[in-house]
N, C-alpha and C positions, 0 to 999 in steps of 0.2 A: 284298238290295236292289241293284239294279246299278249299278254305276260305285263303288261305295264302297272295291271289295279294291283297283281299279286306284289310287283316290286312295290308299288306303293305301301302296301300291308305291310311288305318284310321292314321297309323304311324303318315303323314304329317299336321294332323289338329291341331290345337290349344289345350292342356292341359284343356281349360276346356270350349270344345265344348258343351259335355253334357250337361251343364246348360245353354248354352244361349237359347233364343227364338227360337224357330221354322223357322222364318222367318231369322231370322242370321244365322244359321247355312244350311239354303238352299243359300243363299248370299257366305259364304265363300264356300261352295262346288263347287259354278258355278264360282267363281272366282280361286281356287284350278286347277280344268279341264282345264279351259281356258288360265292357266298361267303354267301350268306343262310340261315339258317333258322329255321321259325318252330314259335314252340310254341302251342298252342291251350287255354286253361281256361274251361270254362265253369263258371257258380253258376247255378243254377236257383232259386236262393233271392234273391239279387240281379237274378235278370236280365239277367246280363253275360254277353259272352266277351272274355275278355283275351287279348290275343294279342303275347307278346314276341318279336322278332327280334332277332337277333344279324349285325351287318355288319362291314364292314373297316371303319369309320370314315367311310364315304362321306356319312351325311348330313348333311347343311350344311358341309361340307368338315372334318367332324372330323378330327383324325389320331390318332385311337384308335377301338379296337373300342365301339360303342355297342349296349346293349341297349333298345328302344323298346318302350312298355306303352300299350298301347292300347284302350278299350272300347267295346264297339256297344252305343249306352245312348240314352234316347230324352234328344234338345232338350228342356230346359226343365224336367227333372224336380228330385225338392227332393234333396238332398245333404244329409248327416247330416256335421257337419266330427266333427274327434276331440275329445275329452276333452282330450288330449294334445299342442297343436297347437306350444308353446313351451317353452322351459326352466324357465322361472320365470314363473307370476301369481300375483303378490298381490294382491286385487281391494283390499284398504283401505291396502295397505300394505306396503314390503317392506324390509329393512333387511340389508347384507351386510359384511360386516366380516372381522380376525382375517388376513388376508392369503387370502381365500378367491378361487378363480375360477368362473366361471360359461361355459359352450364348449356348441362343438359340433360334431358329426361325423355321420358317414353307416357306420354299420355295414359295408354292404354294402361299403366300398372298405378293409377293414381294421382294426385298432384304434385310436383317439386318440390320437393323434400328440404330443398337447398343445400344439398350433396352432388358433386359430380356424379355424370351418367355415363356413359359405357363410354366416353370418346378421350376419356381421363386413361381407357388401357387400347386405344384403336390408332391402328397406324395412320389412320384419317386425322388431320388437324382440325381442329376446331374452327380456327381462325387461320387464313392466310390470303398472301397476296398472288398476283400471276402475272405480272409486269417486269422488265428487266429492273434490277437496281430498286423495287420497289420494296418500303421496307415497313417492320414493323416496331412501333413503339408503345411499351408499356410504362405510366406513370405508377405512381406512389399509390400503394397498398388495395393493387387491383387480385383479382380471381381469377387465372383461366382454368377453369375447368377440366381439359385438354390440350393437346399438341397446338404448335404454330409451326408454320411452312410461309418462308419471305425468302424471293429471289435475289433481297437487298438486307439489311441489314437488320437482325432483331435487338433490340435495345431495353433491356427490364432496370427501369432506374431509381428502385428504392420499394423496400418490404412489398415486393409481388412474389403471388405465388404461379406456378405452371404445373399443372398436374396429368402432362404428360411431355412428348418430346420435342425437344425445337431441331426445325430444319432451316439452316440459312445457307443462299450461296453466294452471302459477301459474308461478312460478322456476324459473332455475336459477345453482346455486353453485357453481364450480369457484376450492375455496378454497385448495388448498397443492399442488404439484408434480405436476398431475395431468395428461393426456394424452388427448385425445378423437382420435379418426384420424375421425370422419366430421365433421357440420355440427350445431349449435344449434339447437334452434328452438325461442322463448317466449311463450306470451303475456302472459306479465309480463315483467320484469327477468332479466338476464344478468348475473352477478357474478365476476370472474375478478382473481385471487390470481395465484400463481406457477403458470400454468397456461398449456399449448399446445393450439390447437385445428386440427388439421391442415385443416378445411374451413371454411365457413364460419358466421356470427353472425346472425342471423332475432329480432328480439325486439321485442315490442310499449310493453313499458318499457323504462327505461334501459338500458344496457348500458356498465358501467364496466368498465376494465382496471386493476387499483387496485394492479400490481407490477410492479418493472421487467423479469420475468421475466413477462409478459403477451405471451403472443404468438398472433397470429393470421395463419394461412397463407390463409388467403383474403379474401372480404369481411368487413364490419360493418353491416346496416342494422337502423333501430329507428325506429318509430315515434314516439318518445318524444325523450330526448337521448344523445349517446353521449359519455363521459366517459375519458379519459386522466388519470388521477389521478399515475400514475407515467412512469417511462418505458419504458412500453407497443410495441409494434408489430403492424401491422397491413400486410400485405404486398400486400393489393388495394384496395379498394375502402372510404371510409367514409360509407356515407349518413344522413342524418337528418331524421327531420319536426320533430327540434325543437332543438335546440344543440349543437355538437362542442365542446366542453370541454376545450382541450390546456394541462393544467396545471401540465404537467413540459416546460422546454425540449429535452430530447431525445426526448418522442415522434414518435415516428414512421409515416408511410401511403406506402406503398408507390407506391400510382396514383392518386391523387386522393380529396379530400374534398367534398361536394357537402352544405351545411346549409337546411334550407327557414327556421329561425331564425337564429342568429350565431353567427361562428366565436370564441371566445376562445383567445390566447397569451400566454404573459408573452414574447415576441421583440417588436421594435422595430423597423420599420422605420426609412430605409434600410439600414440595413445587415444588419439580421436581420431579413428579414417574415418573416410567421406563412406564407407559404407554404413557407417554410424546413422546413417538418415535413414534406413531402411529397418523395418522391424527386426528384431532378434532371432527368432526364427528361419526367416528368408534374406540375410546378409550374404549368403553364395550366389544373390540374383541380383550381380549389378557387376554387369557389364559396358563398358566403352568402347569403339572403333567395333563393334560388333553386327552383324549384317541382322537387319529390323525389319520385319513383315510389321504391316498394321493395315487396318480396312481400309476396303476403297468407300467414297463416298459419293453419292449420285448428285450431280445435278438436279437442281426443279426446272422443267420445261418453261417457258413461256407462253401462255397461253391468252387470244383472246377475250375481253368481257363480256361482249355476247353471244354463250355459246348455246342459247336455248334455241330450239329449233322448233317455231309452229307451222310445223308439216310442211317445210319448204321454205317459209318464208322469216326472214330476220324479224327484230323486235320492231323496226322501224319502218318494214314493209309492210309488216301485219298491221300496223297502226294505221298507217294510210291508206290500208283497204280498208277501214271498216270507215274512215274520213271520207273514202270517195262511195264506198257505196249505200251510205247509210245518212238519214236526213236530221239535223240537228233541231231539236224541239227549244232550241235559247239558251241563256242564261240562267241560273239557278242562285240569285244572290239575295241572301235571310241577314238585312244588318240591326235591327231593331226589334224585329215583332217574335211571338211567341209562337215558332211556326213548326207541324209536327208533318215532316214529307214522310211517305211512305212509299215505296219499290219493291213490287211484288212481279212475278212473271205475266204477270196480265194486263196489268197499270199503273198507274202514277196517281196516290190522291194527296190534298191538301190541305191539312186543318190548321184554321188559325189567323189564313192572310185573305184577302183580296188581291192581292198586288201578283197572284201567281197563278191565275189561270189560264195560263201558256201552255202549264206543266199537269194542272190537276186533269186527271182523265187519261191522261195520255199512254199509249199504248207503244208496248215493245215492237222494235223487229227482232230477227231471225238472223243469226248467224253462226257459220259454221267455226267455231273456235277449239283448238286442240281437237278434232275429228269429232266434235260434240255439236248437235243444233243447239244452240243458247240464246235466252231472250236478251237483246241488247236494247239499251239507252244512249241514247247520242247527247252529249249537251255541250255549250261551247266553253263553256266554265261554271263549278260550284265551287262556294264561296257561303258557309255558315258558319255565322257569329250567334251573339246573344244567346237565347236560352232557348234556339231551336234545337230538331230530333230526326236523324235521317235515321227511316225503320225498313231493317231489309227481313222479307220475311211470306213465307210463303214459298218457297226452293232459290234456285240457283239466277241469282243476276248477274250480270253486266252492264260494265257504265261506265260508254269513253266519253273522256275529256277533253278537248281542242284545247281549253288552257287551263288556266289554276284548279287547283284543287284543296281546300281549306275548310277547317273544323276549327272552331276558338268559341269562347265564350263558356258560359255557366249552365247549360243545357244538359239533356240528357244524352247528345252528342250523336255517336253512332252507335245503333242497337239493332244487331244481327240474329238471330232468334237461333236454336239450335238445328232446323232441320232448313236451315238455306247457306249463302255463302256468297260472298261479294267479291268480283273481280275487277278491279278498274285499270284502265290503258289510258294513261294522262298524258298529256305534251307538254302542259307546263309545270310551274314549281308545285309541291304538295307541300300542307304545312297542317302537320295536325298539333293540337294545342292541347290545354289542361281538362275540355270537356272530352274527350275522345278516351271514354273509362269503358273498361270490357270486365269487372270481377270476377263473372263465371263464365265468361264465353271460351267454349273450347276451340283450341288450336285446330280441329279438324271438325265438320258440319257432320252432322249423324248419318252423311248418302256417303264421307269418308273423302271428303273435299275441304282443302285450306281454305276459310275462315272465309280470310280477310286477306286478298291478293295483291300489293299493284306493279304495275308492269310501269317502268316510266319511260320514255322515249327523250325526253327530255335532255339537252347537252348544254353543259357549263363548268368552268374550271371551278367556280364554288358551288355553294350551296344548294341544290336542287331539291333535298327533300329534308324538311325539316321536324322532327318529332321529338316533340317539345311538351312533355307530360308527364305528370306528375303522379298519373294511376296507373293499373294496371292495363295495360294496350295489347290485342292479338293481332298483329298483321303480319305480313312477308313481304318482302320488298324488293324487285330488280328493277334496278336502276343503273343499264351499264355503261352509262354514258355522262352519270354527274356526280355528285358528292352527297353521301345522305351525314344527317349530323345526329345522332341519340344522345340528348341531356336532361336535366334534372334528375330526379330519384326513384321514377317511376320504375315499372318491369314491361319490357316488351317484349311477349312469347311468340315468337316467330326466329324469321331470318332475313338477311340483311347483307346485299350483294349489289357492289357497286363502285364506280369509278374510285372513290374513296368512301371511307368511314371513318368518323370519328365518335367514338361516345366518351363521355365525361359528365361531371356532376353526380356521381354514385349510382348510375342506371345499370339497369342489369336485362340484360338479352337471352332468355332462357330458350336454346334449340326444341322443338317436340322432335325426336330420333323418326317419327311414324312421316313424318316431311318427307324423308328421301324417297318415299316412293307417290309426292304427291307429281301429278300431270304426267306422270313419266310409265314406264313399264308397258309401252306401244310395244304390238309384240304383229309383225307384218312378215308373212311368210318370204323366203330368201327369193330373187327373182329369177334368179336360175332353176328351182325345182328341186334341188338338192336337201333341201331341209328335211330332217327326219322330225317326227312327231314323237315328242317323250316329255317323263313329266318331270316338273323343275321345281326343287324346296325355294322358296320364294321370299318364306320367313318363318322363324319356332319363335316360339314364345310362352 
């Protein structure tokens, strides 16, 4: 299509080439050419060509090398997002405790640093719920790395930190020594203990400050009334549609107080007015019965738990086509013996037992999963203990479950090699235990596929997936029908989406940011014919 390569070209110049001289902008063009090069992938299955360049740093005046990912894909067509899009959903519910953290990072720039990753400044939550009234709770001396979004109630109950912004549309409780680095936002009530909030207060109910260690680094407004119980601070701004309530003579506002109802002080004029509470500076800004703009604040929608879509078919429908049309090779159960299974896309071998040649030899079928031909294994449940070794290895498997699915014992567990990648579709409980260690296993396979997948179909008001480990674990987890539980002290680098969550015991769930675009980014020309074909920055880095 013409003119598209040249927009693409212009893409990579400086934001404000147009105004330099003549003579600089012929200087960066010969230096652009001379430093550029490009790689070309096409998917005929997709429809794309992706095409990455590598520069000095020139576009938009970066001062580092950038690589730009780009698609010729048509306007307006539908996008399949991922399974895998955040850290943590609990669609009813999510509760994190035990001194645990919750992060995130970008594979591609290295290992986890153990520094919040970009979702500490993304209007994207790290962690939230999508249920009505479903809420979140954080225990004593946990991390979130970024934002939380709960359609029930957020609840931070002693020295946690949040390192980006919470969004509730019941509560929220910032009750003992706790630290928010972004902004508030309620549609109920804001409740704050001995707690800092490095931005600002949005809340539709009250909003008290009920400790003298109550501090807030920006504004306060509330639809409602806003209450200094203690001796409180407030370093910008305090709005209100309905009473400022200063009930401790040393609270303090930084830049003015502005009430559409009445200010109360125990100060006395002359000699102590209640403007007294407002810095020296800004005492002309503090107004009563005065007419109060303050933002509006959005609702969080409600949304279903399973909303992955494989090419038509629910998590539940998809399972039970690969049950009806595919034939189950048995059982897979290692309680004693020293047995090493291996799962390649060709076969099944087995060293070690006698008791398993059901399994050894045995060969995949074929099936069409996310618009991909994939070698599948059918089995009716696996179940390894003792110091067996499931070795996935040779590319890309699959391996559904009719029931349990478990890893325990002293083994070298599950070992997935770098250039393959395991997807499992289970129906019953999953419980992986203390052998299930990954050290170096990367969060994405080298062909740029999640690891370590599983999909669970699985439905119960408890426990349904249990991950119980004490090393380092890669997997991703949807399960939107049960409750998965993360404890001990381990690291699990994936994601973790489902009816409920809970982690505790000091575990730490470190997001890879490169996730968001795993299964997803289907890109199926519009059925009408109207799509135009142009090319789309996909991702810089």
């Amino acid at each position: 299509q013409a003119g598209t390569l040249d927009q693409f070209i212009e893409d990579l110049l400086p934001a404000d080439f147009d105004e330099l001289e003549i003579d600089e902008q012929n200087r960066i063009k010969e230096e652009l050419l001379a430093n550029l090069q490009l790689h070309f992938e096409v998917n005929t299955d997709e429809q794309t060509v992706t095409i990455t360049s590598w520069d000095r740093g020139l576009r938009n005046s970066a001062a580092r090398d950038s690589a730009l990912v780009y698609s010729y894909r048509y306007s307006g067509a539908a996008e399949q997002n991922s399974p895998f899009e955040t850290a943590i959903v609990g669609c009813e519910g999510i509760s994190v405790a035990g001194g645990s953290t919750i992060s995130s990072y970008r594979s591609s720039d290295g290992p986890w640093s153990g520094q919040p990753g970009s979702f500490a400044t993304s209007d994207v939550p790290l962690i939230s719920t999508t249920s009505e009234n479903a809420n979140v709770e954080i225990g004593e001396g946990e991390k979130i790395h970024g934002g939380i979004a709960a359609l029930g109630t957020v609840a931070l109950n002693g020295s946690s930190q949040v390192y980006g912004d919470i969004h509730s549309n019941v509560d929220v409780n910032l009750n003992k020594n706790n630290l928010v680095h972004g902004d508030v936002y309620s549609k109920g009530a804001v409740y704050m203990g001995s707690a800092t909030v490095k931005g600002s207060i949005f809340s539709e109910g009250d909003a008290t400050l009920d400790n003298g260690s109550s501090k807030v680094e920006g504004d306060v407004e509330s639809a409602a009334n806003v209450i200094f119980s203690s001796s409180g601070r407030v370093n910008g701004v305090v709005r209100s549609k309905g009473d400022v309530n200063l009930n401790n003579w040393s609270a303090s506002v930084g830049q003015g107080i502005y009430a559409q109802g009445e200010i109360y002080s125990p100060r006395n004029p002359p000699y102590n007015p209640p403007e007294g509470h407002v810095d020296q500076a800004y005492r002309d800004n503090f107004y009563s019965n005065t007419s109060v703009s303050i933002a509006e604040i959005e609702s969080l929608e409600p949304q279903p738990c399973d909303t992955f879509d494989f090419f038509g078919n629910s998590l539940k429908e998809e399972v039970a086509r690969y049950r009806n049309d595919h034939r189950s090779i048995g059982n897979v159960v290692v309680n004693d013996d020293v047995v090493d299974i291996t799962m390649t896309p060709s076969r099944i071998s087995v060293v070690g037992s006698d008791n398993h040649g059901h399994i050894n030899g045995a060969k995949p079928e074929v099936a069409a999963i996310l618009g991909e031909d994939t070698f599948i294994y059918y089995v009716d449940s696996l179940q390894m203990a003792s110091t067996s070794k499931l070795h996935i290895k040779g590319g890309d498997v699959a391996l559904v479950v009719g029931g349990e699915f478990s890893m325990g014992g002293g083994g070298a567990g599950l070992v997935i090699d770098p250039d393959s990648s395991l997807m499992v579709f289970v129906e019953g409980q999953v419980k992986l235990n203390s052998n299930v260690r990954m050290p170096t296993t990367n969060t994405l396979s080298a062909t740029g596929k999640p690891t370590f997948s599983i999909f669970s179909s699985y439905e119960s008001n408890s426990v349904g997936i249990n991950i119980n480990a004490s090393n380092r674990v890669v997997a991703n987890v949807y399960a939107p029908f049960t409750q998965v539980s993360v404890n001990s002290d381990g690291s699990l680098f994936g994601s973790v989406k489902a009816r409920k969550v809970t982690v505790v015991g000091g575990a730490k769930i470190v997001y890879d940011e490169l996730l968001a675009n795993a299964f997803g980014g289907c890109n199926v020309p519009p059925s009408s014919g109207d799509g135009e074909l142009i090319w789309s920055l996909i991702d810089w880095r």
